[in-house]
N, C-alpha and C positions, 0 to 999 in steps of 0.2 A: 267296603264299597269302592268301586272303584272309580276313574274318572273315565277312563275310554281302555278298549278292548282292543286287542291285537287276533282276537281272535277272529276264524270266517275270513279271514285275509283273502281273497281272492288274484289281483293283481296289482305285480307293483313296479313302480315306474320310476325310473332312476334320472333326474336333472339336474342341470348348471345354471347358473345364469352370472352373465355378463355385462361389466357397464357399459351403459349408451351414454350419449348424449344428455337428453331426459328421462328415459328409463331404462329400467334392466331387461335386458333380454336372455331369455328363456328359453333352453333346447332340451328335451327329453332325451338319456345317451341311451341305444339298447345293451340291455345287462344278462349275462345269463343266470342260472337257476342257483346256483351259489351265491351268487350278487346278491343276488334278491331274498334269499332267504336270511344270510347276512344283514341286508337291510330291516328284515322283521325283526332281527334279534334286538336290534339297534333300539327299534319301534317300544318291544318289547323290554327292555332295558330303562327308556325314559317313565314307561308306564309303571313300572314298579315303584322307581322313584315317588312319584305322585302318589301310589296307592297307600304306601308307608306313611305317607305324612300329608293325608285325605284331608283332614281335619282341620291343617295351617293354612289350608290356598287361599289366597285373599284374593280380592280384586288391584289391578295394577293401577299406580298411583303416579304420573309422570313427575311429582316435585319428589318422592318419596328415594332414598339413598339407599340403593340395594347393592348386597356381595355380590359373589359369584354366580351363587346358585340362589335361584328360591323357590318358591312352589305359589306361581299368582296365575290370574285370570282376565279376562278381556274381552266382549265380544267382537264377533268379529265386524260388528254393524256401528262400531266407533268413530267417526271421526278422523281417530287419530290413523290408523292402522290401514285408508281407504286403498293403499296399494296393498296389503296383504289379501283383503276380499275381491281386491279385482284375479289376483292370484286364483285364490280360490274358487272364485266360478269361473274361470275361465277355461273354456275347452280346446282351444286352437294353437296349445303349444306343439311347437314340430319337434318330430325327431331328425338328429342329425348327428351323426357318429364323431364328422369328422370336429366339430365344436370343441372334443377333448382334446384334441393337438394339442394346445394354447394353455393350459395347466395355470401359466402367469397373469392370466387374467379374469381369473376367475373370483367371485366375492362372495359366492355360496352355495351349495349346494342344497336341492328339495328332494323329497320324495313323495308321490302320490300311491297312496294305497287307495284300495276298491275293493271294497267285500262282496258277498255272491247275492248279499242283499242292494248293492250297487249305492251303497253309503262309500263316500270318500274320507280320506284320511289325510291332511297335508305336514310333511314335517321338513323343517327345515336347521343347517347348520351352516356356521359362518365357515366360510374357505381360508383363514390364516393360515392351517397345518399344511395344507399344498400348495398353499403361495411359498411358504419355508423350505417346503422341501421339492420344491423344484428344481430347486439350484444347489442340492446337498447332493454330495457322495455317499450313496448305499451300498454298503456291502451283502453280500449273502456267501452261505457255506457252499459249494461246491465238493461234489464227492466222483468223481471220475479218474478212476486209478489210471484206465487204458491208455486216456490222453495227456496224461501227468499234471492234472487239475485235481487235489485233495486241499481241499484249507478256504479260507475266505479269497472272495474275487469282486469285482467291480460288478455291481447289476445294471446292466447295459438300458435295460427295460424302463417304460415310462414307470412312474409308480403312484399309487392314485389311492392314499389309506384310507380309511373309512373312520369315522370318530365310536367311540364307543355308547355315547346316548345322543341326543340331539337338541338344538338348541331351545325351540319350542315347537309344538303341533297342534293343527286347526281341526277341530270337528264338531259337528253338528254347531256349527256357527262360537264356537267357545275357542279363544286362544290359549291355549296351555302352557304357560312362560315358563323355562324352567331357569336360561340362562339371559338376566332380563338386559346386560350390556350388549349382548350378540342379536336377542328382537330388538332393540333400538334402533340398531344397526342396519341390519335387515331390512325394517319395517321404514327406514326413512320415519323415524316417529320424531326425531327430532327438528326436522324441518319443516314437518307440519302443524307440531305444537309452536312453530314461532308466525306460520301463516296463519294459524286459526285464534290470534291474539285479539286482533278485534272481535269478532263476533263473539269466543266465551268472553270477553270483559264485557259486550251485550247485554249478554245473557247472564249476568250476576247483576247489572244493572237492573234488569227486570225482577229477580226474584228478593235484591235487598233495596228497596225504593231509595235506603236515603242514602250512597253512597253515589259518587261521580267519579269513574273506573276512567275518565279520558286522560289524565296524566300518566294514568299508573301503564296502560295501554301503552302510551309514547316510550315509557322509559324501557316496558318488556320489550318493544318489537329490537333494541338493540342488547339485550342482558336475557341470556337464556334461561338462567337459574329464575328469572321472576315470571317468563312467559311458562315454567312448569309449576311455577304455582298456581297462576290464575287456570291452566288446564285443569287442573285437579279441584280447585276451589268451585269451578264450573260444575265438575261432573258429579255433588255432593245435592241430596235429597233434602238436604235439612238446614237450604241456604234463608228463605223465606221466614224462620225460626229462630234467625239472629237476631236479637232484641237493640236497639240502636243506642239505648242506654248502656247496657250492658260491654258493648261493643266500645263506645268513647270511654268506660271507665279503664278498657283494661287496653288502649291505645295511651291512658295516660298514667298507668301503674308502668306500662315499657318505655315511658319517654320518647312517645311517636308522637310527634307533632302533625293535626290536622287544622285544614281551614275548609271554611266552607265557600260552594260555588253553588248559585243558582239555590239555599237552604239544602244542598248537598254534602256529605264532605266527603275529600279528598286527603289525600297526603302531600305538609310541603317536600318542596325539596331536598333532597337526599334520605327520603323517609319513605319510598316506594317500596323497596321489598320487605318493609319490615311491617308495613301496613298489610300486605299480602300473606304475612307468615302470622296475623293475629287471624286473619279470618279461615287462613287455614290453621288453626291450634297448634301451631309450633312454635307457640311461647307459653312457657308455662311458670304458676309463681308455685315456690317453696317455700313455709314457714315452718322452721321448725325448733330456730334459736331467738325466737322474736324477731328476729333483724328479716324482713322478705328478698328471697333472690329469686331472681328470673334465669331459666334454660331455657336455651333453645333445643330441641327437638327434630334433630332431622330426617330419621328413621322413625318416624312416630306410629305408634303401633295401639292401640284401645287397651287398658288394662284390665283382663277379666278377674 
């Protein structure tokens, strides 16, 4: 099975985008027929990946500690991600040639494919590799006997490489993460799980009655690592299911001290992220010498 098709490819559209002030902006370069084809192959490249390994994509988890590569999911109707779906429906990027000059400014590259069914395709990769090599010496072989140029020589030429797969790609409203350090990146996802700290700590208030999320709140909006817990903690179906007995026994099998507010509880102090990482299961007990140990878990993954 696969996740999205390269195939029916109809039109494809080559862009940069550059920082603003508050956002990035966005120019479409024109490309010729090599480009472009080139670019499917790219398209075509990231899709394999995924189809190989169909069966691992998870859903993306902002507290979860990911390598290089992985194979997760997103949609694009998140929250977190609101500047990638503005991306995506948006029609009114211009084209504008000369925008490539500037190679040094650049923080990523997209491309828009459009099939002949007029479904779009968004793929996007981070711009490191020509920020780096902007400022490098390329050589290329020259072979011109007449004018006594045989052997390597300077290439005078801008140079503008293309990656061999792509970071991640949006379609039919699904994010396809492949390289989830470069969507973070991208996607400004990190800046918005630190804005959207109050409202999911809200919204976990509402679905676990007896907890009071107002300190744990105050100590995320300045500690990132705890505003991607409560993200993640948010975005779980099976928050309402946390039993509150259940929950203080194993705040005090981990030595997390709580008090209660309002017959609420809370965490005291210095016990905020660790209060965070019981309700997201990334404390887990071990017995298996008698003696019980606790890991922590921070690539936590469901064991089937």
């Amino acid at each position: 099975m696969s996740l999205f098709s390269t195939k029916d490819i109809d039109v494809t559209e080559f862009g940069i985008a550059k920082t603003g002030k508050e956002n990035d902006f966005l120019y479409f370069i024109p490309t010729d027929s090599d480009t472009q084809n080139s670019l499917v192959e790219v398209l075509a490249a990231t899709e394999a990946a995924f189809e190989k390994n169909v069966d691992d994509v998870t859903s993306y988890a902002p507290s979860q500690k990911y390598g290089p590569s992985e194979y997760l999911k997103i949609s694009i109707n998140d929250t977190v991600v609101v500047k990638l779906k503005e991306i995506y429906e948006s029609e009114n990027i211009v084209s504008d040639a000369n925008q490539i000059n500037d190679v040094g400014s650049l923080i990523y590259y997209f491309v828009k494919f459009t099939t002949k069914d007029n479904n779009k395709i968004f793929a996007f990769r981070k711009a490191s590799f020509f920020k780096g090599l902007h400022n490098k010496t390329i050589l290329k072989w020259t072979k011109d006997i007449a004018n006594g140029n045989d052997g390597l020589g300077l290439l005078q030429d801008k140079v503008f490489k293309l990656d061999h797969d792509f970071d991640f790609v949006i379609i039919d409203n699904t994010i396809y993460i492949y390289h989830p350090s470069s969507f973070e990146y991208i996607s400004h996802a990190e800046s918005k799980i630190k804005e959207l700290v109050p409202e999911k700590s809200k919204e976990i208030e509402r679905e676990i009655s007896f907890l009071d999320m107002s300190t744990v709140a105050t100590y995320a909006g300045t500690h990132i690592r705890s505003a991607r817990l409560i993200a993640s903690i948010a975005s779980r179906s099976d928050l309402d299911e946390i039993k509150k007995v259940n929950f203080e026994s194993y705040c005090k099998t981990a030595n997390i001290e709580l008090e209660k507010n309002n017959g609420k509880f809370r965490p005291k102090e210095k016990f905020e992220e660790s209060f965070l990482k019981i309700l997201d299961k990334r404390i887990l007990e071990i017995n298996l010498t008698g003696e019980p140990e606790l890991f922590e878990a921070p690539n936590r993954k469901k064991y089937k």
